[in-house]
Phi, psi and omega in degrees: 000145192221104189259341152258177118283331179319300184279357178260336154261065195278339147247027156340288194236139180276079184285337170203066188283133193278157176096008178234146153266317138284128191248116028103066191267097179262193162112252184319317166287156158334120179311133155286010184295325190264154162307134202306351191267320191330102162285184193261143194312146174256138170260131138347280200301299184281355190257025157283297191316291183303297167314307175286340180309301189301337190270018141299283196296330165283341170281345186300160161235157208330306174326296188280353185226081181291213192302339201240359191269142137073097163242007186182167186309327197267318173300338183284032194242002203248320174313318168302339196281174178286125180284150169310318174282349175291328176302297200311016189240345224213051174339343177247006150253046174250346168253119208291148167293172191277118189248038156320314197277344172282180183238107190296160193259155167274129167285346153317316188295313167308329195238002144301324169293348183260338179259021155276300182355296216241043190274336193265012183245154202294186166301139166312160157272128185269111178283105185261134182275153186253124177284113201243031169258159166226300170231098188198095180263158186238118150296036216186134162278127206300156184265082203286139162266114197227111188253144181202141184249098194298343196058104160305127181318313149287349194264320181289316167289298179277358169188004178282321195050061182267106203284314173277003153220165213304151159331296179298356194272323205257356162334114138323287205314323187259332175310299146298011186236354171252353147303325175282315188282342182287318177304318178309318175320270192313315170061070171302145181245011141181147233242132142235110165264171123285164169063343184321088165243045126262023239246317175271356192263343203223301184270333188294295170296327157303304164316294188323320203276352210229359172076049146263165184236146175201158186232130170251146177233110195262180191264149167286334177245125166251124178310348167312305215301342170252012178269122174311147180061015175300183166230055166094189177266132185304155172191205180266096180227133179248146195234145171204153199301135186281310196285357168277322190207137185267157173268146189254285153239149164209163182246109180255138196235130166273088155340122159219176188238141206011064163085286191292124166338113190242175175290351166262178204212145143240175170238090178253135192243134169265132177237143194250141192269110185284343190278327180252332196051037150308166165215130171225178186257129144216140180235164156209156184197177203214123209247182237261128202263181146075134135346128189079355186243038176292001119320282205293329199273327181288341167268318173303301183288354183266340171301313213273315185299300173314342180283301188331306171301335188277280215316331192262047180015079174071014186067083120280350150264111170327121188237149180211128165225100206274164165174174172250087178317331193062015209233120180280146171327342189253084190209173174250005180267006178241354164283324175273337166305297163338285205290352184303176185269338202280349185076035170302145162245150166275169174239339172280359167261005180295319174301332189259145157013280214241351177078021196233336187245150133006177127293154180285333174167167204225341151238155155179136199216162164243131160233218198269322171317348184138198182273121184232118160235115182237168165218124193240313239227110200228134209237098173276126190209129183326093167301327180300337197216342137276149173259148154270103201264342172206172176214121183298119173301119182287176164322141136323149153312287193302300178295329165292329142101195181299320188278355180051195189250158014261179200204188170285347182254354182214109197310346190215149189296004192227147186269148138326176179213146149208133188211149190262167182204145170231158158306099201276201211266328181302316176300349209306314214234025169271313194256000000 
C-alpha cells in the first residue's frame, strides 16, 4: 500500500545530509546530462497504455469528460469523479470525503505516466535546495511546504496572452502532467495552489490516491467562468499528507475590503503534527490581481491577519502562510504582513545575502502590455516557533529562457516555493 510519496521515495531528495549547502534535488528526476533542448526518453509500454487511455478520452463528450480527464493509464478513474462545475455547485464537496475507498498509486508509477506523456518536451530543470540551517537541531522530521500559483487552465488558454508561448505549451493533457511532475519532485508533505479549475477531475483524485487529504475553495466570480469550454471556477486549494497530520480545524474564508465582500478566498487549517502532537496554522490565499487596486489588496491582507489572529488565539499557535499576493515588497499589504503582532518572517528572503531582501522575482512572463517580472508570491512564517532549515533556489535567467514563462519546460507563469520548516527547541514544551 502506498500511503505516502516520502516513504516510498526516500531518494528523491538528500534532505538533510550534513555540511552542505546546496542540496541537489536529485532521485526521481531524469539525468541531467542531455541538454534542455533533449527531448525525453520514451516509454513503449506506457505511451501505448497513454494512447489508447487518450483515444478513449476523446471519444468521451465534453459534459462527461471535461477538460481534465484521462490523458494515461492511472488517469482513466478521473472520468468518474465530479467535473468541476458540477461540484461548485455543491458546497459540501469543498472539503474532500475520506478517500480511504481508493486504491493508492505508487508515485514512481505517476510519475513515470507523466513523462511518457511528456517524451517529446525537454528535461525538467535543476533546482537546488539551499541549507539554511544554523544551529536549531530537530528531533522530528521537517515539514516541507510547497507554495504555487499553477495558472488556471483556462485563463492560460483564454485571457492571460502570454504572446510568447506556443499554444501547445499551454495542452492541458500535457500540461498536468509537468504540473504533477514538479510536485512529485518535491513530495511536499503540504501543497497551496492557486488558480485551480481541475481540482476534482485531476488534483483531488490523484493526490487523495498519493495519501493526501485536500480542501478547495473557489472565487465567487471566477473569471474562468468567462472563458469558453471552461471547466468551472478557479480557486485555493490546500492539501496535506494524511500519515503526518491530523486536521484539528479548518476555515474557508471570503476576504473582504473596506466592510465588503470580495472575490478573493482563502483557506485556513490547524493541523496537529502525528509525529511530535505540535499543533501549527497553515493557510493559504490569492489576493486581488492588477495595478491600481494596491488598497484593495492592503485591505484584503488585513482582513486574512485579523481571521489569522483569531484562528492562532494571538499566535500562539504557529503560523505558515503561503499565496500568490499580487503584491512587489514595497506595497503596503506586504508591510503589514512584516509588521504584524503576528511575528511573521518571509521565508524566501532567507535567501539573499544580507537576509533582508526578496527575490528578483517569483513570476515573470510576456504579454501583450509588455514584459512582467515580479515577486508576488511569498511563503510567510511564525519566526518565534519556526525554523527554515532549506529553501528550494528559483529558476535561473538562462533557464527560464527568452520567451519567459510558462513554456515547454515549465507549466506556470509563476515559479514554485518550497521550504523545510521545523520547530524550535522554545516550542519543544508548549505544543
Amino acid at each position: 500500500m502506498f500511503h505516502s510519496p516520502r516513504r516510498l521515495c526516500s531518494a528523491l531528495l538528500q534532505r538533510d545530509a550534513p555540511g552542505l549547502r546546496r542540496l541537489p534535488a536529485t532521485g526521481l528526476r531524469r539525468p541531467l546530462s542531455p541538454p534542455a533542448s533533449a527531448p525525453r526518453p520514451a516509454s513503449p509500454r506506457l505511451l501505448a497504455a497513454v494512447s489508447a487511455a487518450s483515444g478513449a478520452a476523446r471519444s468521451c463528450s465534453r459534459t462527461a469528460c471535461s477538460m481534465g480527464t484521462g490523458t494515461s493509464r492511472l488517469y482513466s478513474a478521473l472520468a468518474k469523479t465530479l467535473n468541476s462545475s458540477a461540484a461548485s455547485q455543491h458546497p459540501e464537496y469543498l472539503v474532500s470525503p475520506d478517500p480511504e475507498h481508493l486504491e493508492p498509486i505508487d508515485p514512481k508509477e505517476l510519475l513515470e505516466e507523466c513523462r511518457a506523456v511528456l517524451h517529446t518536451r525537454p528535461p525538467r530543470f535543476q533546482r537546488d535546495f539551499v541549507d539554511l540551517r544554523t544551529d536549531c537541531p530537530s528531533t522530528h522530521p521537517p515539514i516541507r511546504v510547497m507554495q504555487w500559483n499553477i495558472l488556471a487552465q483556462a485563463l492560460g488558454e483564454g485571457k492571460d496572452n502570454f504572446v510568447q508561448c506556443p499554444v501547445e505549451a499551454l495542452k492541458w493533457e500535457e500540461r498536468k502532467c509537468l504540473i504533477l511532475e514538479e510536485i512529485l519532485a518535491y513530495q511536499p508533505d503540504i501543497l497551496c495552489l492557486q488558480e485551480v479549475d481541475h481540482y476534482f477531475d485531476t488534483f483531488q483524485p490523484l493526490l487523495s490516491r498519493l495519501g493526501y487529504q485536500g480542501t478547495f475553495f473557489p472565487k465567487p466570480w471566477s473569471p474562468c467562468l468567462d472563458v469558453e469550454h471552461n471547466n468551472g471556477p478557479d480557486g485555493c486549494a490546500l492539501f496535506f499528507l494524511q500519515n503526518r497530520f491530523k486536521l484539528v480545524n479548518s476555515a474557508n474564508i471570503r476576504l473582504t475590503a473596506m466592510t465588503l465582500k470580495t472575490n478573493q478566498v482563502a483557506i485556513a487549517q490547524t493541523l496537529e503534527c502525528k509525529e511530535s502532537g505540535r499543533q501549527f496554522c497553515i493557510a493559504v490565499t490569492h489576493l486581488k490581481a492588477r495595478t491600481g487596486w494596491e488598497r484593495f489588496r492592503s485591505a484584503q491582507g488585513c482582513d486574512l491577519l485579523q481571521n489569522l489572529q483569531n484562528i492562532t488565539q494571538g499566535a500562539k499557535i504557529p503560523l505558515i502562510v503561503c499565496g500568490d499576493f499580487n503584491a512587489e515588497p514595497t506595497e503596503e499589504v506586504y508591510k503589514h504582513f512584516a509588521s504584524s503582532s503576528l511575528n511573521l518572517n518571509s521565508a524566501y528572503k532567507l535567501l539573499s545575502a544580507d537576509g533582508q531582501s526578496e527575490p528578483p522575482y517569483t513570476t515573470w512572463k510576456i504579454r501583450t502590455s509588455g514584459e512582467c517580472r515580479h515577486t508576488l508570491d511569498y511563503i510567510w512564517y511564525s519566526k518565534h516557533a519556526l525554523n527554515v532549515r532549506s529553501a528550494l533556489d528559483l529558476l535561473t535567467e538562462e533557464q527560464i529562457g527568452p520567451n519567459r514563462l510558462p513554456s515547454f519546460n515549465y507549466p506556470s507563469d509563476h515559479l514554485s516555493l518550497v521550504c523545510d520548516f521545523s520547530f524550535t527547541e522554545e516550542t519543544d514544551g508548549l505544543l
